[in-house]
ROTOR-655081 format. One line per field, with one value per residue (C-alpha): residue number from 1; x, y, z; residue in one letter. Coordinates in nm, 3 decimals, padded with zeros to 5 digits. Each point is the difference from the previous one (the first is absolute). Layout:
// ROTOR-655081
num = [NUM	...] $
px = [X	...] $
py = [Y	...] $
pz = [Z	...] $
residuo = [A	...] $
//
This chain:
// ROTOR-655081
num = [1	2	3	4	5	6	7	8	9	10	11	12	13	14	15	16	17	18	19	20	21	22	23	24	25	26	27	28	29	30	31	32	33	34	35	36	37	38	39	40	41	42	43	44	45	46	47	48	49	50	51	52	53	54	55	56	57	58	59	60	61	62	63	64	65	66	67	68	69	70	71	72	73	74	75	76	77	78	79	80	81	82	83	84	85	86	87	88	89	90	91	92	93	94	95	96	97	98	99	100	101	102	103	104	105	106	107	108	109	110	111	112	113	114	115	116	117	118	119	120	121	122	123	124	125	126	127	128	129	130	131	132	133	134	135	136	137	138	139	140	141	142	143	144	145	146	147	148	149	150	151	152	153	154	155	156	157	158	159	160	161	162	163	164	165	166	167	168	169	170	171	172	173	174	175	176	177	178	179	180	181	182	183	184	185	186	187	188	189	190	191	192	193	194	195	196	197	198	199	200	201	202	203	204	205	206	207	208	209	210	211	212	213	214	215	216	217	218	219	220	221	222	223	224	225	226	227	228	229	230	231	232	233	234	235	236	237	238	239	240	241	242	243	244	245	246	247	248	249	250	251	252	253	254	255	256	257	258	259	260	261	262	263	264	265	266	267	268	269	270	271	272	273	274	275	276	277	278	279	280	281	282	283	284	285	286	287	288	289	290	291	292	293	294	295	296	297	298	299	300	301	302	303	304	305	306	307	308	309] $
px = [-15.814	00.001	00.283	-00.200	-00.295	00.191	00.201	-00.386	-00.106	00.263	-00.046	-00.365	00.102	00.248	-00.228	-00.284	00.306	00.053	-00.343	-00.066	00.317	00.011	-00.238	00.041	-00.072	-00.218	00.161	00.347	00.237	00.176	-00.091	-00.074	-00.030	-00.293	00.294	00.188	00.043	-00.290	-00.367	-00.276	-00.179	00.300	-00.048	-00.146	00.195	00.326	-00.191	-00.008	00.343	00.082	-00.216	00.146	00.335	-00.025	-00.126	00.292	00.251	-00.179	00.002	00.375	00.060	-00.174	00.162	00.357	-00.112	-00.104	00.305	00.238	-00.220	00.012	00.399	00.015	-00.219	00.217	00.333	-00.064	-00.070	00.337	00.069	-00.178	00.125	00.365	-00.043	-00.164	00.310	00.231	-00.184	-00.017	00.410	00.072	-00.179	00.242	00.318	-00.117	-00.001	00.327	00.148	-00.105	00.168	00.297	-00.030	-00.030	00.259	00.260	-00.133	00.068	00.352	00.122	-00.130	00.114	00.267	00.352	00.185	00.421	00.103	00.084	00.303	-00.198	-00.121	-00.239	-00.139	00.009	-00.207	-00.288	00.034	-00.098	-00.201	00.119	00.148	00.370	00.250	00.356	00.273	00.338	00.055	-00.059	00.298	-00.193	00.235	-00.144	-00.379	-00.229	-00.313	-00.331	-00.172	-00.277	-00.179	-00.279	-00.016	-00.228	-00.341	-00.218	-00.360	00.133	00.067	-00.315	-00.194	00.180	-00.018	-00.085	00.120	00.265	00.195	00.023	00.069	00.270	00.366	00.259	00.408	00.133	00.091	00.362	00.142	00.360	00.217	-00.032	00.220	-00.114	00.291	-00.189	-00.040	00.327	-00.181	-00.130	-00.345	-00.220	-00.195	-00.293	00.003	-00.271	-00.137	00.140	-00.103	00.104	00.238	00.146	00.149	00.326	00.181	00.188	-00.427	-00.048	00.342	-00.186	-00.142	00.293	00.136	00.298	-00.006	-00.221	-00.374	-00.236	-00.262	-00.294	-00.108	-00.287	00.205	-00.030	00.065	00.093	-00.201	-00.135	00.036	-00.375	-00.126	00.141	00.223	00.324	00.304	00.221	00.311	00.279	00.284	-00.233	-00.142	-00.353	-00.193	-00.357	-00.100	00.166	00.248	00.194	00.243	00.087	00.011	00.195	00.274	00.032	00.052	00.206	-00.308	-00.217	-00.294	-00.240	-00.226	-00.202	-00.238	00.119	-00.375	-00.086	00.111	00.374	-00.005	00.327	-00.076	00.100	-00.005	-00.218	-00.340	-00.070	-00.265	-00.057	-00.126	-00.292	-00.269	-00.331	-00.044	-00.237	-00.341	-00.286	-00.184	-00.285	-00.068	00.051	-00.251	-00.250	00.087	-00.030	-00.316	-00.106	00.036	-00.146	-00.345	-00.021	00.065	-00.230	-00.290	00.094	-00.006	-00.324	-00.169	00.094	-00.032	-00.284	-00.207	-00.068	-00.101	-00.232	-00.190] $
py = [-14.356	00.151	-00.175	-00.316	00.140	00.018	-00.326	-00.097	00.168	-00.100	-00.315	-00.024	00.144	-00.246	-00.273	00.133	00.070	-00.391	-00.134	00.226	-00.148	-00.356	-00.313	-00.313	-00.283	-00.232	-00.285	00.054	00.228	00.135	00.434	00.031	00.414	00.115	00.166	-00.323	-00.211	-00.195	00.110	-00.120	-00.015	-00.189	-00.357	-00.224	00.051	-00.024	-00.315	-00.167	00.038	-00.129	-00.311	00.041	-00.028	-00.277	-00.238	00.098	-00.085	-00.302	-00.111	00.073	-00.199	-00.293	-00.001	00.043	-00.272	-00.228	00.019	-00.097	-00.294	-00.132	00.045	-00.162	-00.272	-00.111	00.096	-00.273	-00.298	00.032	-00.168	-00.330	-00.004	00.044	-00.252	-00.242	00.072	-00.069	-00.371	-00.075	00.102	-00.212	-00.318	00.059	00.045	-00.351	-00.176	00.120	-00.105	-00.308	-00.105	00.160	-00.218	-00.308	00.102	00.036	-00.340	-00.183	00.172	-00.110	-00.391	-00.030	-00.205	00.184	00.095	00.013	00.396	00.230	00.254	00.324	00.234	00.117	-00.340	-00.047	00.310	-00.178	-00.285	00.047	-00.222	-00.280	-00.297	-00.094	-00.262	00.046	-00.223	00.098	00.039	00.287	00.209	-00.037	00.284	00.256	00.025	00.264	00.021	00.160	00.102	-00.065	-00.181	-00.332	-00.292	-00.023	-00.144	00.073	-00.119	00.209	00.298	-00.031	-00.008	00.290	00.202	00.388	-00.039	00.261	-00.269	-00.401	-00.268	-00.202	-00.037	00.211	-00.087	00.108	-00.154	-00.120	00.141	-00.188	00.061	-00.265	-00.145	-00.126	-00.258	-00.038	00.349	00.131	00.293	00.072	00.063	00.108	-00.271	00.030	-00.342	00.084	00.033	-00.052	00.064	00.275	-00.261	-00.170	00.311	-00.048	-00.272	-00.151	-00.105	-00.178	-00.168	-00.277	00.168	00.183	-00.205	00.054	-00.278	00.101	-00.005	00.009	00.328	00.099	00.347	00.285	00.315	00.352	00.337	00.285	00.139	00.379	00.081	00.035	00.295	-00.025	-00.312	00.070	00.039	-00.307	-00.022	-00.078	-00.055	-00.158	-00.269	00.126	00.003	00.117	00.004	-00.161	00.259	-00.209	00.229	00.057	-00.379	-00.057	00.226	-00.160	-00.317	00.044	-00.212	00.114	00.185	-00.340	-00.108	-00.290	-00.200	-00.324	-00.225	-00.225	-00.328	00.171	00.039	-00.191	-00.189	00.191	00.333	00.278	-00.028	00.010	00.108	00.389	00.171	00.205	-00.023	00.060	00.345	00.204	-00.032	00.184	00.179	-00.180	00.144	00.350	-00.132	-00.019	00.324	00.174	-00.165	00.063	00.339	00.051	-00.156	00.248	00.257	-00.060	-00.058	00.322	00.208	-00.209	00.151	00.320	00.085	-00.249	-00.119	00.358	00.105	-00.281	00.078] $
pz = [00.470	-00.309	-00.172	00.126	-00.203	-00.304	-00.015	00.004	-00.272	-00.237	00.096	-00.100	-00.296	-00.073	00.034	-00.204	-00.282	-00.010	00.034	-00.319	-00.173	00.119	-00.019	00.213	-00.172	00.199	-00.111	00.084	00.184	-00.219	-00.093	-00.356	-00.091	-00.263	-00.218	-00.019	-00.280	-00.008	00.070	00.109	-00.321	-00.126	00.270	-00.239	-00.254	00.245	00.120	-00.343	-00.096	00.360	-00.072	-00.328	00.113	00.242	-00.256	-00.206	00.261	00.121	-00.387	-00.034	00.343	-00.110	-00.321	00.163	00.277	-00.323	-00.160	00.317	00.060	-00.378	00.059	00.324	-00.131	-00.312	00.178	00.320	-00.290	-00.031	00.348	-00.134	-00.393	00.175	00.219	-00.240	-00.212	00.235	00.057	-00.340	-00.041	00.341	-00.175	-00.305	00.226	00.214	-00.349	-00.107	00.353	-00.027	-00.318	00.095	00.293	-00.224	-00.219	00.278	00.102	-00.315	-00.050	00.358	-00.074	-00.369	-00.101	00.027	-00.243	00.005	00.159	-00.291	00.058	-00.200	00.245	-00.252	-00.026	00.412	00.011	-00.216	00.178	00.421	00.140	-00.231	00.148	-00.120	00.070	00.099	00.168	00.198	00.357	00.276	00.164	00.346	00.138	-00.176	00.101	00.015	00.214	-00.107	00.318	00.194	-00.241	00.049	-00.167	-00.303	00.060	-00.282	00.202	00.282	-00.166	-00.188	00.366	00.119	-00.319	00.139	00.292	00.212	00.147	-00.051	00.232	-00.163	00.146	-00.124	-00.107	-00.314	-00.365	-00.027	-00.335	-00.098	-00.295	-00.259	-00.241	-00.315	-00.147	-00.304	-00.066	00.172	00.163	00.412	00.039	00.313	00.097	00.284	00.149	00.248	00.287	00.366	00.347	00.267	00.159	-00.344	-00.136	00.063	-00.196	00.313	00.085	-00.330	-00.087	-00.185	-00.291	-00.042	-00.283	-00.208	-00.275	-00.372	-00.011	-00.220	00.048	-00.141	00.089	-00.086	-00.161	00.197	-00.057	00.169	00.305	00.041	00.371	00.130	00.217	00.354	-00.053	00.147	-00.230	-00.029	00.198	-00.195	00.291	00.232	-00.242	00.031	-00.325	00.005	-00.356	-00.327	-00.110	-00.288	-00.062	00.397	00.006	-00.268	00.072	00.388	-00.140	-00.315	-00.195	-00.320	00.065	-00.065	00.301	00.019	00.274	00.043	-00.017	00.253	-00.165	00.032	00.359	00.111	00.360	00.234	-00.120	-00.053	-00.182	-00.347	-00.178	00.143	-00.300	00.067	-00.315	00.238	-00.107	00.195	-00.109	00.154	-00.325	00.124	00.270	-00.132	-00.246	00.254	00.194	-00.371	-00.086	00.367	-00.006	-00.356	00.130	00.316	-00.161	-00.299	00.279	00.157	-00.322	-00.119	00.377	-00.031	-00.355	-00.125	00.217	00.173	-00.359	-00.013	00.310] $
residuo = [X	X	X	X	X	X	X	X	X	X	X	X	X	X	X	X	X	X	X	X	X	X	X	X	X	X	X	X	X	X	X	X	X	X	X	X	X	X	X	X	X	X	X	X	X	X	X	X	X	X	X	X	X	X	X	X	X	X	X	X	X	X	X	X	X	X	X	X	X	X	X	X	X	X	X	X	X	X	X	X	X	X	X	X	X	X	X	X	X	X	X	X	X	X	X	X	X	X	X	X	X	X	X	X	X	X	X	X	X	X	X	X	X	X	X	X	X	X	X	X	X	X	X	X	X	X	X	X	X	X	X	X	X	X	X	X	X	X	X	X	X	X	X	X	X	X	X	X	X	X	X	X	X	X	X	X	X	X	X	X	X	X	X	X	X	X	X	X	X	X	X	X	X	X	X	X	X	X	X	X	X	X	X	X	X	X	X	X	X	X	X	X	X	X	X	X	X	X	X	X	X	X	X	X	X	X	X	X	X	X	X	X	X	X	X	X	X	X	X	X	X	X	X	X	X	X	X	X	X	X	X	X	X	X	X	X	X	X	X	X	X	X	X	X	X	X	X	X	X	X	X	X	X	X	X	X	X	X	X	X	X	X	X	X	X	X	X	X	X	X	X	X	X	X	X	X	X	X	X	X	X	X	X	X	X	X	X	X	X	X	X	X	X	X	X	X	X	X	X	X	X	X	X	X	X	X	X	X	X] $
//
């Protein structure tokens, strides 16, 4: 009992020890001591630089806030001027495709002139149509493979699209000689079908006397992404390779298209050049330009108008 009676007292003693040392503020929880830092003489003056601190911080906040907006503001009116840009630059590339287009046009319908020899002045000349005359050595042909016959209005209809629904065959390409000039050319007589590719199919228009050609000059082809490599031993061309050509025939490296008016009876097609080059700046035009007003609107909303109201 008596060690009972004298946890007791100490602990009464205890208690009076920290109600004489320690205040409990009646707005919070937390124990603030009289010897501590602050006093209580010292709260309005600890609440003024609080206040005066807040405003501070709010101020710098604000400011900060400010300054990301203004940057936000002038760095998304870049997404119209680009845009804009890039309409204005389409319209310029539609006009120069255009009189390219009509260029190639007018060199593949002009008169013809005799074929020069120079390879420096064949390399000036493509798309212009000569005239030549000699005879084919049938025996050697080449086939370029799968390839459609030229319709410019159909092409023009299907212009964008994946696939097309003309027929495939292949040009026949056959060793010319030129008596006049004493040299064998590659000449591109045209197109045939799937079931006139071999010569036994079309013996008609596989003539042997001299004619008279006229023919649209070409140069050599750059293989294309994902178009197979020509196959020398099997006779399966896929792209104009001149040199390639040349050297499986024994002829110079000189191509031409045989025009329609050449096409013998009989034989394959004339006339296969391609000069409908693909056109669609117009309708990146008005993606461009389409994009340019949307966003313009949406900047106009955001930035603007919600400073307005």
């Amino acid at each position: 009992m008596s060690n009972f009676r004298l946890m007791l007292m100490f602990s009464v003693k205890t208690f009076k020890i920290l109600r004489c040392n320690v205040l409990i503020s009646p707005r919070r929880t937390l124990f603030v001591t009289r010897q501590s830092l602050f006093r209580r003489q010292d709260a309005p003056v600890l609440r003024y630089n609080l206040a005066r601190f807040s405003q501070q911080s709010s101020s710098t906040v604000e400011g900060t806030k400010k300054g990301e907006d203004t940057f936000l503001k002038w760095f998304l009116l870049l997404i119209p001027v680009t845009t804009f840009c890039l309409g204005s630059w389409q319209i310029k590339r539609r006009k120069w495709k255009l009189e390219l287009i009509s260029e190639l046009q007018s060199l593949t319908t002009s008169e013809p002139i005799p074929l020069p020899v120079d390879p420096m002045e064949i390399k000036q000349l493509e798309y212009r149509r000569v005239k030549v005359r000699g005879h084919f050595d049938h025996p050697r042909e080449l086939y370029i493979l799968p390839r459609s016959p030229v319709d410019p209005e159909r092409e023009a209809r299907e212009a964008g699209r994946i696939s097309s629904s003309g027929e495939s065959g292949a040009n026949v390409i056959t060793p010319f000689f030129c008596t006049d000039l004493g040299i064998t050319i590659l000449v591109n007589r045209g197109y045939v079908p799937k079931n006139k590719i071999k010569p036994e199919t079309r013996t008609k228009g596989q003539v042997t006397e001299d004619v008279d050609l006229v023919g649209v000059l070409r140069l050599t082809e750059q293989r294309k992404p994902f178009v197979p490599q020509n196959n020398v031993e099997a006779n399966r061309w896929h792209y104009r390779d001149l040199e390639a050509m040349a050297k499986a025939t024994g002829a110079e490296e000189i191509f031409i298209d045989a025009v329609l008016d050449s096409t013998i009876p009989g034989g394959p097609i004339g006339g296969q050049t391609r000069v409908t080059l693909r056109n669609e700046h117009m309708q990146y035009v008005i993606t461009w330009y389409g994009l340019c007003a949307a966003t313009s609107y949406m900047w106009y909303a955001k930035f603007i108008k919600r400073i307005a109201l």
